[in-house]
N, CA and C atoms as a LAMMPS dump frame, in Angstrom:
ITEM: TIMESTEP
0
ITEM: NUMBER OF ATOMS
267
ITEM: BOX BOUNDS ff ff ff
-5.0000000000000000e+02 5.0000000000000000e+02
-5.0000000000000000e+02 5.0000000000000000e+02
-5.0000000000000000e+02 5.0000000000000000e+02
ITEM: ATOMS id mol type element x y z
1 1 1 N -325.24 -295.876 -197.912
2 1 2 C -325.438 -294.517 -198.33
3 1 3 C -326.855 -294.284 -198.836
4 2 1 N -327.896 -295.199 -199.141
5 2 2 C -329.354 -294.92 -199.256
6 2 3 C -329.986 -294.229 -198.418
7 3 1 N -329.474 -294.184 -197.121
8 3 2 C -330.515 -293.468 -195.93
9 3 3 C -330.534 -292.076 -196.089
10 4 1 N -329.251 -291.692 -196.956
11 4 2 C -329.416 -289.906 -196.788
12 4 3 C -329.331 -289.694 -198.382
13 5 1 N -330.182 -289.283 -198.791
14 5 2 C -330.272 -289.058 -200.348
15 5 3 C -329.112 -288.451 -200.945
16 6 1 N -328.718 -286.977 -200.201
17 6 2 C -327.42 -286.562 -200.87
18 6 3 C -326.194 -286.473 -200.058
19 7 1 N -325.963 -287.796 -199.426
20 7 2 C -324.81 -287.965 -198.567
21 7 3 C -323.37 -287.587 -199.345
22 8 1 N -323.549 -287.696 -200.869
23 8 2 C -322.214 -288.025 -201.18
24 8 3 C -321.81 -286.131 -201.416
25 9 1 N -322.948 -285.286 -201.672
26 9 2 C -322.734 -283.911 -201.791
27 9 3 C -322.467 -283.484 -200.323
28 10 1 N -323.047 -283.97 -199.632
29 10 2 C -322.743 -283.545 -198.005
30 10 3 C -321.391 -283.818 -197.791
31 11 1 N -320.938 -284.896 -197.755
32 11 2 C -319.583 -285.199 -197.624
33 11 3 C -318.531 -284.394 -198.248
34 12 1 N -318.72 -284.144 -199.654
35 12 2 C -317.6 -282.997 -200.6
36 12 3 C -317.873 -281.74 -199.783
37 13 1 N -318.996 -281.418 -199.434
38 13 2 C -319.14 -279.865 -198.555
39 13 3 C -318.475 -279.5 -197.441
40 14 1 N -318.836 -280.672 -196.91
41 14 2 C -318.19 -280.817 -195.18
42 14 3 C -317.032 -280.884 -195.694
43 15 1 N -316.32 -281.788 -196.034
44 15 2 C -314.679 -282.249 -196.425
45 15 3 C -314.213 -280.757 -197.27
46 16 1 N -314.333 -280.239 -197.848
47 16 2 C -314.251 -278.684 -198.494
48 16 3 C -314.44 -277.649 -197.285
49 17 1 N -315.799 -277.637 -196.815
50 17 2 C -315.462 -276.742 -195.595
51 17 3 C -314.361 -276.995 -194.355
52 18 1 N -314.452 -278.308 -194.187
53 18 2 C -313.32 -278.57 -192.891
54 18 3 C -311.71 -278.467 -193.499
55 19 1 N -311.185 -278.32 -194.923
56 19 2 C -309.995 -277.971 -195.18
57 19 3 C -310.175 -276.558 -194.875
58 20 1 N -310.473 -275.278 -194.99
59 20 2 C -310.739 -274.221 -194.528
60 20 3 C -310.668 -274.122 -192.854
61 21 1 N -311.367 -274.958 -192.615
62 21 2 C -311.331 -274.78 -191.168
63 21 3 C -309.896 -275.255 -190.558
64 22 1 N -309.382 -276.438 -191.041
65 22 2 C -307.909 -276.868 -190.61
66 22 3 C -306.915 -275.855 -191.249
67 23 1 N -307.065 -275.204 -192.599
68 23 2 C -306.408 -274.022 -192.498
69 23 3 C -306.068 -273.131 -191.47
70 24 1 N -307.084 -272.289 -191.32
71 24 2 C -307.417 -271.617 -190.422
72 24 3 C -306.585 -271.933 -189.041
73 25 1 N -307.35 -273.409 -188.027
74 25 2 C -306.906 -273.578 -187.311
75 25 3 C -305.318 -273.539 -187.221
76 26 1 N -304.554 -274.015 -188.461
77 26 2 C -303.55 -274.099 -188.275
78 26 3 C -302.318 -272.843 -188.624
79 27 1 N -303.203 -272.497 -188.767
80 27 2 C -302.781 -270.886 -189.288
81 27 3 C -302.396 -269.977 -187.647
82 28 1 N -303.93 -270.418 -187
83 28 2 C -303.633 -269.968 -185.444
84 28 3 C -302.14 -270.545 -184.932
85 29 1 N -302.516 -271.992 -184.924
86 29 2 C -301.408 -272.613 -184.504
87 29 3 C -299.912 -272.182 -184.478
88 30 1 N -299.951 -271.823 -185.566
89 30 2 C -298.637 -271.086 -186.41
90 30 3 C -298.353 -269.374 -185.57
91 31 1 N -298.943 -269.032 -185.265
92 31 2 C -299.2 -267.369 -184.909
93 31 3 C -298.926 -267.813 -183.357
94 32 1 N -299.453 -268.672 -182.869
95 32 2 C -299.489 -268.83 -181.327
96 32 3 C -297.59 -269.45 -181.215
97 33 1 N -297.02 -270.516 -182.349
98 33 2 C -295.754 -270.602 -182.133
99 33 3 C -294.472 -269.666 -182.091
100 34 1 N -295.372 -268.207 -182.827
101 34 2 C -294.731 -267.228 -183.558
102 34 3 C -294.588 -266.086 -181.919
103 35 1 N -295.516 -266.223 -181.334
104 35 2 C -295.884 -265.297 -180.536
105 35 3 C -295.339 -266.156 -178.882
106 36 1 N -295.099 -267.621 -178.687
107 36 2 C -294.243 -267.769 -177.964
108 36 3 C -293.014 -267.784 -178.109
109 37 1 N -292.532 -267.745 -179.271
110 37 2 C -291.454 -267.692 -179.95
111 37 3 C -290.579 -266.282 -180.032
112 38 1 N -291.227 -265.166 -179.769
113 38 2 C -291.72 -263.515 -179.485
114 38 3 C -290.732 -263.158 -180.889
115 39 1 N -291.582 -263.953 -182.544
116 39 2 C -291.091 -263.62 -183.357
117 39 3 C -292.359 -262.625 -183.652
118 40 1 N -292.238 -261.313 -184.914
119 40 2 C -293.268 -260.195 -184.262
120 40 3 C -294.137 -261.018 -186.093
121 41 1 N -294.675 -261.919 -185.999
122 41 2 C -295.664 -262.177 -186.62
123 41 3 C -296.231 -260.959 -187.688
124 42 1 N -296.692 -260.342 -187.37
125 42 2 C -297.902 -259.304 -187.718
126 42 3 C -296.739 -258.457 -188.766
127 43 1 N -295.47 -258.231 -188.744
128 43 2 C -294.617 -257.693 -189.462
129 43 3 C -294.402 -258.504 -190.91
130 44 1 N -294.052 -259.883 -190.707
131 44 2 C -293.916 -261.042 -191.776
132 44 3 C -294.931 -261.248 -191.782
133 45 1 N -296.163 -261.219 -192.329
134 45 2 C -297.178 -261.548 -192.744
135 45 3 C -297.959 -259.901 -193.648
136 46 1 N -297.066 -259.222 -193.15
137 46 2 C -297.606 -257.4 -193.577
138 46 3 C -298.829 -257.408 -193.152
139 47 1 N -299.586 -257.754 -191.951
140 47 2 C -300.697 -257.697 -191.976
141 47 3 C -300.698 -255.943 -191.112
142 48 1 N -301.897 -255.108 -191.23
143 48 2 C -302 -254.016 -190.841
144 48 3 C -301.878 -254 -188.776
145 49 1 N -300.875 -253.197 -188.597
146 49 2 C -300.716 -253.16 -187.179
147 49 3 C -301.477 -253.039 -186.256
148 50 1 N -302.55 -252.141 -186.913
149 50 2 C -303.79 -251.564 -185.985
150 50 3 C -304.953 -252.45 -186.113
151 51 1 N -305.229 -253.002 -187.187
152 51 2 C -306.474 -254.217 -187.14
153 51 3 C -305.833 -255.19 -187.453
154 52 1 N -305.114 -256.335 -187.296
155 52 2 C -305.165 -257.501 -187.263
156 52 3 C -305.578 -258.553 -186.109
157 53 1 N -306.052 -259.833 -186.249
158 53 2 C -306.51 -260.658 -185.119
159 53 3 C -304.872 -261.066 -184.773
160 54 1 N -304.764 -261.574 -183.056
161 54 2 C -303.597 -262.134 -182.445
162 54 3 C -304.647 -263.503 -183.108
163 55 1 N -303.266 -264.552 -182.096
164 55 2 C -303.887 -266.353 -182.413
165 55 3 C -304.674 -266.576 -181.821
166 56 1 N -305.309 -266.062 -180.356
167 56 2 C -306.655 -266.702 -179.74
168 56 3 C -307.905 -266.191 -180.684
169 57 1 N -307.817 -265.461 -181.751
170 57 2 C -309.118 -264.748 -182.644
171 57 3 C -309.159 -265.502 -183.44
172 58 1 N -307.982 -265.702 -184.093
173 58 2 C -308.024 -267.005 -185.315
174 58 3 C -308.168 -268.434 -184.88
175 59 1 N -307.923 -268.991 -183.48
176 59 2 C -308.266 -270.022 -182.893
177 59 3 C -309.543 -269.77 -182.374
178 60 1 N -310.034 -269.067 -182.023
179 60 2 C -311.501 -269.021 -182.14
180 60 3 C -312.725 -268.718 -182.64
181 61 1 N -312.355 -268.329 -184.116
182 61 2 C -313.045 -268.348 -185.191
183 61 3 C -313.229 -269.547 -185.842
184 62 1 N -311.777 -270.629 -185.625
185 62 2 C -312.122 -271.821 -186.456
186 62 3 C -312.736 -273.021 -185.064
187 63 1 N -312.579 -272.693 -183.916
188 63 2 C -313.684 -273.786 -183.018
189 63 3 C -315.207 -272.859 -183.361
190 64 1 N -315.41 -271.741 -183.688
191 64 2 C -316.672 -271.77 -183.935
192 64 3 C -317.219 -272.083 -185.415
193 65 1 N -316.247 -272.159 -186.038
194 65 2 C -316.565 -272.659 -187.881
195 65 3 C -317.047 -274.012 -187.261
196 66 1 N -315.832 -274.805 -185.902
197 66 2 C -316.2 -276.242 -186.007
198 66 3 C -317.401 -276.581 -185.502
199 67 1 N -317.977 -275.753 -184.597
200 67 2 C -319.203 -275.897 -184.187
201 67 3 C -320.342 -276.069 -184.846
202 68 1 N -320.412 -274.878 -185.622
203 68 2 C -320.916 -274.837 -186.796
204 68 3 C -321.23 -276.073 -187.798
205 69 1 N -320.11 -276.588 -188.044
206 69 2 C -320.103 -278.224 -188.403
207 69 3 C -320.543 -279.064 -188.212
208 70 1 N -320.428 -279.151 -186.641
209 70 2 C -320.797 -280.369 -185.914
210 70 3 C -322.541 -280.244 -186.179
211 71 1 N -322.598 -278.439 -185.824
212 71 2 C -324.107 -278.721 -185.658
213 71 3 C -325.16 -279.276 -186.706
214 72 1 N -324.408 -278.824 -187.95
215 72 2 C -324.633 -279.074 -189.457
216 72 3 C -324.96 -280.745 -189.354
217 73 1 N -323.765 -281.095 -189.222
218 73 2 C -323.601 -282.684 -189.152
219 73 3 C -324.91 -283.564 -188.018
220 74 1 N -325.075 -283.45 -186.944
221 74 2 C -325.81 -283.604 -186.189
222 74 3 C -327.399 -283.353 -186.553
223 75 1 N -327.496 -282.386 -187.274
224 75 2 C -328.937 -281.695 -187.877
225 75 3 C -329.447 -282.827 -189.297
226 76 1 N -328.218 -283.047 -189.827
227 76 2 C -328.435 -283.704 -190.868
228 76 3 C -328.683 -285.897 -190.505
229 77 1 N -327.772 -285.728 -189.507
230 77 2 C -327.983 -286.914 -188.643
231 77 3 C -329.551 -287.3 -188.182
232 78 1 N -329.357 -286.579 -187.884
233 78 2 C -331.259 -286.215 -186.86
234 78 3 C -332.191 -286.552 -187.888
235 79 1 N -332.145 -285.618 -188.723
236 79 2 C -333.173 -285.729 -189.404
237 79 3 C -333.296 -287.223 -190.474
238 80 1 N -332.196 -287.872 -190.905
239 80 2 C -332.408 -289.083 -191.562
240 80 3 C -332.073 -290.312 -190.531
241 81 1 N -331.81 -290.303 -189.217
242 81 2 C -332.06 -291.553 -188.617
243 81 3 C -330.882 -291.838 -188.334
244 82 1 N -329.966 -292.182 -189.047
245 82 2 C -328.477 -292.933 -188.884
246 82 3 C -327.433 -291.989 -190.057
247 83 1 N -326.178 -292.078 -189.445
248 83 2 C -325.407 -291.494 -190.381
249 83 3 C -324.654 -292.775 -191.372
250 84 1 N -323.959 -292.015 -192.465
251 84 2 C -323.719 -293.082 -193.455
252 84 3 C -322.138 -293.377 -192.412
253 85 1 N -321.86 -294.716 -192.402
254 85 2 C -320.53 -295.173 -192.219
255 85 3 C -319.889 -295.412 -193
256 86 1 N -318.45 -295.116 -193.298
257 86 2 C -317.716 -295.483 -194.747
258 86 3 C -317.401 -297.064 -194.574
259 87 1 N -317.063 -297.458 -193.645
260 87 2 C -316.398 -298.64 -192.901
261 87 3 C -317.848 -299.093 -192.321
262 88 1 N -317.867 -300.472 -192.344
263 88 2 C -318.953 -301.491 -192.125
264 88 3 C -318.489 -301.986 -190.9
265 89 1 N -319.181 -301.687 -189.786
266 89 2 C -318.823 -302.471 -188.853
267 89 3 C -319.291 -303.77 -188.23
């Protein structure tokens, strides 16, 4: 963990942002079972009839959160050389 000065704050960020994001994703998940299921979702949840997202909006809001991530992750990679491994290989 020396190679990246604030690896261990990076890690709580990422790990904090990616529970949000597995929310999310799984939140889609849930809406897409609801909607093959042709239970009417959008009623049990009270969400407003006229603006709410279906599950491909909420599934594709959280692959672009993940993108987002990766790119984060990769940027931060780049720039210090090697990433920290938790596990020693």
């Amino acid at each position: 963990m020396d190679s990246i000065p604030q690896a261990s704050y990076l890690l709580q960020v990422w790990g904090g942002f990616s529970l949000v994001v597995l929310f999310l994703m799984l939140f889609g998940i849930n809406c897409w079972v609801y909607v093959k299921t042709k239970i009417h979702y959008t009623f049990i949840f009270e969400f407003d009839t006229k603006h709410h997202l279906d599950h491909r909006q909420y599934m594709e809001v959280s692959s672009r959160l993940i993108d987002m991530t990766e790119i984060s992750v990769a940027c931060v990679v780049g720039t210090f050389g090697k990433f920290i491994f938790l596990v020693d290989f």
